[in-house]
C-alpha positions as CSV (number, residue, x, y, z in Angstrom):
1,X,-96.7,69.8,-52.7
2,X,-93.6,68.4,-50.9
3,X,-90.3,70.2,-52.0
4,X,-86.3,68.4,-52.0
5,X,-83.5,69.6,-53.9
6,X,-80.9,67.8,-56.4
7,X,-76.7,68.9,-56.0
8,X,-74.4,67.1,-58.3
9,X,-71.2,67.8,-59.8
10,X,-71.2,69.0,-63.1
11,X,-67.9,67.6,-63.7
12,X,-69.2,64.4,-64.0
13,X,-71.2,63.2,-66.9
14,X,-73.2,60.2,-65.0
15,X,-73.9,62.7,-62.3
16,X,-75.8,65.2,-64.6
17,X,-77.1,62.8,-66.4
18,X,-78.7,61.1,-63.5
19,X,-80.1,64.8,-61.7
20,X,-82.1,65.4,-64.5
21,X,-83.5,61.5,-64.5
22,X,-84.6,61.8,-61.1
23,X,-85.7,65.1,-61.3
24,X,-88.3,63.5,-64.0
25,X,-89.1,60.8,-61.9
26,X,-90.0,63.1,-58.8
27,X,-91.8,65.4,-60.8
28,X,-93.8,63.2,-62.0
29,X,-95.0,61.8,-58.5
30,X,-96.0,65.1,-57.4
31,X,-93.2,66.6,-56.0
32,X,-91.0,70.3,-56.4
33,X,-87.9,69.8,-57.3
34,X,-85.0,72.2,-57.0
35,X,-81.8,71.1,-59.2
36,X,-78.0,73.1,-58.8
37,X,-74.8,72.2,-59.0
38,X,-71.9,71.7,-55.9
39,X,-70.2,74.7,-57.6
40,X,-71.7,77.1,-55.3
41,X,-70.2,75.4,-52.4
42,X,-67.2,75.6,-53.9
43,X,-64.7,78.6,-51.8
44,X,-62.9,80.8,-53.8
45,X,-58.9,80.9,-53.6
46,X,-57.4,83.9,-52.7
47,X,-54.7,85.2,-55.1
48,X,-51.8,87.6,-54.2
49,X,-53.4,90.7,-56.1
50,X,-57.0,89.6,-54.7
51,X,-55.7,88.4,-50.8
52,X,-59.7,88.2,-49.9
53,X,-62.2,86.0,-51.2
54,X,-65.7,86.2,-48.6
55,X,-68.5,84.7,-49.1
56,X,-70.9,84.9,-45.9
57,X,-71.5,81.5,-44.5
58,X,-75.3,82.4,-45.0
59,X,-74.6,83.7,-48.8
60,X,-73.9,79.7,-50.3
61,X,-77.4,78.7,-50.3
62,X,-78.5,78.1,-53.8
63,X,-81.5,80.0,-54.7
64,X,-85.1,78.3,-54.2
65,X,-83.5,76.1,-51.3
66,X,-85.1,76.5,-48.0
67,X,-86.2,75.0,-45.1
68,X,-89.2,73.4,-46.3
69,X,-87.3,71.0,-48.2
70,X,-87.6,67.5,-46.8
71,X,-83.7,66.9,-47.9
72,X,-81.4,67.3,-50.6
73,X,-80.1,64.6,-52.8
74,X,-76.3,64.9,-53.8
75,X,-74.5,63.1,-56.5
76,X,-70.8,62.9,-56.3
77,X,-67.9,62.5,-54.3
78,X,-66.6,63.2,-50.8
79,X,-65.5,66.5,-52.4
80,X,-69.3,67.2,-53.7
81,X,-70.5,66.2,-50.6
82,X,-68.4,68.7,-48.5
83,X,-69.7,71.8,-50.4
84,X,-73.2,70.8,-50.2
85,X,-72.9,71.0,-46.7
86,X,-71.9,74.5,-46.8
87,X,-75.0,75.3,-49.3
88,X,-77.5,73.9,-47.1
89,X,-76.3,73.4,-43.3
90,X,-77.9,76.8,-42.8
91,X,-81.0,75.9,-43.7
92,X,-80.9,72.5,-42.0
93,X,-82.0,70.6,-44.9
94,X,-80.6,66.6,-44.6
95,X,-78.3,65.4,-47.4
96,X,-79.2,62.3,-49.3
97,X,-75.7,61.6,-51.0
98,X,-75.1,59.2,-53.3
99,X,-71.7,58.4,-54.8
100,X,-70.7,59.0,-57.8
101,X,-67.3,59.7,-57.2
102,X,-64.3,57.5,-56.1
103,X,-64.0,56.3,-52.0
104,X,-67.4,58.1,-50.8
105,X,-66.8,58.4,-47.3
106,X,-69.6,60.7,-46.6
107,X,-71.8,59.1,-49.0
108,X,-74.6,56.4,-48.7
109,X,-75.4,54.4,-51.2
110,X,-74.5,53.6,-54.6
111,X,-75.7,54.6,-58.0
112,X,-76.1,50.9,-58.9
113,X,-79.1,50.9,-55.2
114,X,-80.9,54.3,-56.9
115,X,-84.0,52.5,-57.1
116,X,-84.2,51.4,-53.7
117,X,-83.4,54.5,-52.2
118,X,-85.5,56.6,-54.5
119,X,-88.7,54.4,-52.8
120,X,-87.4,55.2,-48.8
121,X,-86.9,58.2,-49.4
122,X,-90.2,59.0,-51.3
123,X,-91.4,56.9,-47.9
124,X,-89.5,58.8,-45.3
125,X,-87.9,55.3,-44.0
126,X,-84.9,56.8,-42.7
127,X,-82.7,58.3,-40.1
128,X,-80.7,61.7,-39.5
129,X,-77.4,61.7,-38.6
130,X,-76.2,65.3,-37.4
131,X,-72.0,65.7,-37.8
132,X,-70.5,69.0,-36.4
133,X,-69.5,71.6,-38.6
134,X,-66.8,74.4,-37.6
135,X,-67.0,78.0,-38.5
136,X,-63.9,79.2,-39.2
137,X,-63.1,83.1,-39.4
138,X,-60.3,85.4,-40.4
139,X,-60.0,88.4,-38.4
140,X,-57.9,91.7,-39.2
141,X,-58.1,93.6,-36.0
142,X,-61.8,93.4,-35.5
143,X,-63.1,93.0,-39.0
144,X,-63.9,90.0,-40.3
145,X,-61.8,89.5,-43.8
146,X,-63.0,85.8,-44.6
147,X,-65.3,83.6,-42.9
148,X,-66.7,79.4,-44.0
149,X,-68.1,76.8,-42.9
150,X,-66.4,73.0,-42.0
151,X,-67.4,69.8,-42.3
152,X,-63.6,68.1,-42.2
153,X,-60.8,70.5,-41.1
154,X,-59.2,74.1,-41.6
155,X,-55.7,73.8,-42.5
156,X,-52.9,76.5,-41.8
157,X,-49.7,76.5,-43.7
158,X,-46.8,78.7,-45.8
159,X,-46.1,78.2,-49.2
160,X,-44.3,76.2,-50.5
161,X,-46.0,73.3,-47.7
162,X,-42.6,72.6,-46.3
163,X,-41.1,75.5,-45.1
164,X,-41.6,75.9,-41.3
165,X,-43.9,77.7,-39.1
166,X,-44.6,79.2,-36.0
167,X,-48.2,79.4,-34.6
168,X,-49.2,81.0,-30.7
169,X,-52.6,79.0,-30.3
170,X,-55.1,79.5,-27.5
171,X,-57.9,77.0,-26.9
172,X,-60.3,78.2,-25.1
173,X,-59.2,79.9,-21.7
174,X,-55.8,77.7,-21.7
175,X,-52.6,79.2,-21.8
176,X,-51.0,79.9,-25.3
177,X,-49.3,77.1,-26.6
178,X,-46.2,77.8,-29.0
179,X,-46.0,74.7,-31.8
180,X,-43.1,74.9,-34.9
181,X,-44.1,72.7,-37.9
182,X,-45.1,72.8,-41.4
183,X,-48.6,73.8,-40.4
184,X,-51.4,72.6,-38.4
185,X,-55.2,71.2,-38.8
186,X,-57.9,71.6,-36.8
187,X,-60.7,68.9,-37.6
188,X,-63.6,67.7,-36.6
189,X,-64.4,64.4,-35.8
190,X,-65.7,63.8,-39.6
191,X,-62.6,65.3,-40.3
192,X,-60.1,62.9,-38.4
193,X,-60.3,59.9,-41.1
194,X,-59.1,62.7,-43.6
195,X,-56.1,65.2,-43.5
196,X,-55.4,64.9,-39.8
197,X,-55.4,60.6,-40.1
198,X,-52.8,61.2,-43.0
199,X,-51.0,63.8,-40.2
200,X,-50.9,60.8,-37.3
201,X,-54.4,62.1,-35.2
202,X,-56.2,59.5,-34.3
203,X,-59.9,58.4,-35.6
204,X,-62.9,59.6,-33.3
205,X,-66.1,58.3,-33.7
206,X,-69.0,60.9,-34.8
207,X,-70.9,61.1,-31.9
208,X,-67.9,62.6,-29.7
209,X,-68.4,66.4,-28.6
210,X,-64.9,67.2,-29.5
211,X,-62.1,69.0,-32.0
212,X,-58.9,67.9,-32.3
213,X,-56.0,70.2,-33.1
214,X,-52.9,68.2,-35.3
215,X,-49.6,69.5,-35.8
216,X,-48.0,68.7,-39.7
217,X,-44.5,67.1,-39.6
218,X,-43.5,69.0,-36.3
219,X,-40.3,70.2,-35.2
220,X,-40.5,68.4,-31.9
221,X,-40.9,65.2,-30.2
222,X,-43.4,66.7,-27.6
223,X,-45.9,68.2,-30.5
224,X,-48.8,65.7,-31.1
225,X,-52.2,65.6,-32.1
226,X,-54.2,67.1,-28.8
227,X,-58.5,66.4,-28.6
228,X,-60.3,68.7,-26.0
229,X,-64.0,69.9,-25.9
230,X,-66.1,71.5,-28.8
231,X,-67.3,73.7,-26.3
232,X,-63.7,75.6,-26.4
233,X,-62.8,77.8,-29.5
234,X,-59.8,78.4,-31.0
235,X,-57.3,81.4,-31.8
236,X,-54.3,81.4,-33.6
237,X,-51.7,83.7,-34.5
238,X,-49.4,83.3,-36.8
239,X,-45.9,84.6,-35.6
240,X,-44.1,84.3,-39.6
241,X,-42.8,87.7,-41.3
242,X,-44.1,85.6,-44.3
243,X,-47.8,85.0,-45.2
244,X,-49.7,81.9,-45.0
245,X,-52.2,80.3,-46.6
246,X,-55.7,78.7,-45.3
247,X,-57.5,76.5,-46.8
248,X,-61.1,74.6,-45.6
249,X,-62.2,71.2,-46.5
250,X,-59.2,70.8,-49.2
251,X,-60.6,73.0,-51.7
252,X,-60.9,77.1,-50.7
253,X,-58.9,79.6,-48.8
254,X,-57.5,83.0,-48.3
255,X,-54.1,84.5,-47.3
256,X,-53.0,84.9,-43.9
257,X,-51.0,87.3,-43.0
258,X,-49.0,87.8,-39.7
259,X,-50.9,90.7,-38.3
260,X,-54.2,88.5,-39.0
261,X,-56.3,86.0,-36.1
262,X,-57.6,82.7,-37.4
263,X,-60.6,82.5,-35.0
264,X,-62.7,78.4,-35.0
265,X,-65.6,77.5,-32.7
266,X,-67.9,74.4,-33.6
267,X,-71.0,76.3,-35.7
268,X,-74.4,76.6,-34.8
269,X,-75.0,75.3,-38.0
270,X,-74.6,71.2,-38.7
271,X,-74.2,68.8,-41.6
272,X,-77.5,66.4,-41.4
273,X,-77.0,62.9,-43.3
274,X,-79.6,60.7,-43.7
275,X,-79.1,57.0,-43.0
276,X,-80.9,54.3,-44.7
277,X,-79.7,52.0,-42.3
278,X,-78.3,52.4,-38.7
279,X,-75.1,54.0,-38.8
280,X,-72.3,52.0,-38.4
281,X,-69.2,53.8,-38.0
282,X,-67.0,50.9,-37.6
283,X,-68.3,49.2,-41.1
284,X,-67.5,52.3,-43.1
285,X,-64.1,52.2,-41.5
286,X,-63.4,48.9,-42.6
287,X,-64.9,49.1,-46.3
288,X,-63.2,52.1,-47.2
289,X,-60.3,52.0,-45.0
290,X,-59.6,48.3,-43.8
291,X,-59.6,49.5,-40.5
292,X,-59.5,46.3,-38.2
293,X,-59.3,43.3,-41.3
294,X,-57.4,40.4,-39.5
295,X,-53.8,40.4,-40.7
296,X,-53.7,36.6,-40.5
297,X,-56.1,34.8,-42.8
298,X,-58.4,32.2,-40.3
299,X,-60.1,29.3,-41.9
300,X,-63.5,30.6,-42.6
301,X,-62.2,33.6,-44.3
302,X,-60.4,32.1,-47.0
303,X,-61.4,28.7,-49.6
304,X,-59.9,25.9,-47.9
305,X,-59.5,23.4,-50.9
């Protein structure tokens, strides 16, 4: 009996409403199906009276996911999407996402094109796309207080956002850099058309092998986004008298504090998307961010009465 699994967001009516439809329609065809929400992918904040909040990378996988599963549909948004890949990147099960949600980024079809892509996928007519993740970890002399997986970025700051930091930062075996500014992002290349494109780094394609390290609102002229290797981890040490605070993929995080290393190195561990079509990095680019639209109107593009 073949096996997939069904994540949606529970915050959104249509998307509960259509996990249990095709949960009935695969069922019905012959197949196991394993339904869950994205909660579980969802990291826990940190608080002041409660400064750690770990849960192993290898403790998010819903229960009754494995890697028999011939991939994992997920209804919702970019946000959804992102903490299904923590749930089942360890397992190496390939997301199906479909958006339910608002700009879907990471997602690939529609809920209107369900239909259609409930028959390829029942066919196996598709593709895998494999996007690095990072593992990010929190050290406190050597023990580890707080460790997760990345699809997009890790972001280090102070709260509130604006005040001013200082970071020591040692990629790979480089010299220490020194970089002042309201906090820094480390991305991947999934990562670079969110938080780091809003901070000025530039947009790298998927298939490059490397991390980019992006310095928010800097205090100097010379501090700019910087791309090297994925091959080369990264250390940095905070050098504030005040704690900071750490947060992965926009939603979970813990405290930093300045005694504490943030330790990143691209995981063993990647997010596998399937693609219905070839992937076409520049297309997505231009739908959801009008990346490249002509900024003069030419004669075929417009009704010429």
């Amino acid at each position: 009996m073949p096996k997939a699994g069904i994540i949606y967001n529970d915050e959104k009516p249509i998307a509960g409403r259509i996990a249990v439809e095709l949960k009935e329609q695969f069922t019905e065809k012959g197949w196991d199906i394993c339904v869950t929400t994205g909660i579980g992918g969802i990291l826990g904040y940190s608080t002041p009276r409660s400064p750690v909040c770990h849960t192993p990378i290898d403790g998010l996988t819903p229960p009754g996911f494995d890697s028999s599963m011939k991939f994992v549909i997920v209804l919702g948004g970019d946000g959804t999407v992102l903490a299904a890949s923590r749930q089942v990147a360890p397992c190496g099960i390939p997301i199906l996402a479909i958006n339910t949600g608002h700009m879907g980024f990471l997602t690939e079809a529609y809920v209107n094109q369900l239909p259609q892509v409930v028959d390829i996928a029942l066919a196996g007519n598709y593709s895998i796309e494999e996007r690095a993740m990072l593992a990010v970890k929190v050290f406190r002399q050597e023990s580890v207080l707080w460790e997760a997986l990345c699809l997009n970025e890790m972001v280090l700051h102070r709260e509130p956002l604006t005040s001013m930091c200082h970071f020591e930062i040692a990629i790979g075996g480089h010299a220490t850099v020194d970089i002042a500014a309201d906090g820094i992002i480390v991305s991947t290349p999934t990562g670079s058309t969110a938080y780091a494109l809003s901070a000025g780094g530039p947009v790298i394609t998927p298939g490059v092998a490397v991390l980019q390290l992006v310095p928010i609102c800097p205090h100097s002229l010379a501090s700019r986004a910087l791309v090297f290797p994925d091959s080369e981890p990264v250390n940095i040490y905070p050098v504030n008298s005040a704690r900071l605070v750490m947060t992965v993929d926009g939603n979970g995080g813990c405290y930093v504090l300045p005694e504490d290393r943030i330790y990143i190195q691209k995981s063993d561990y990647s997010a596998r998307f399937i693609r219905l079509q070839s992937p076409e990095f520049f297309r997505i680019l231009r739908e959801k961010l009008g990346w490249g639209l002509p900024h003069i109107a030419k004669p075929t593009s417009v009704e010429i009465p």
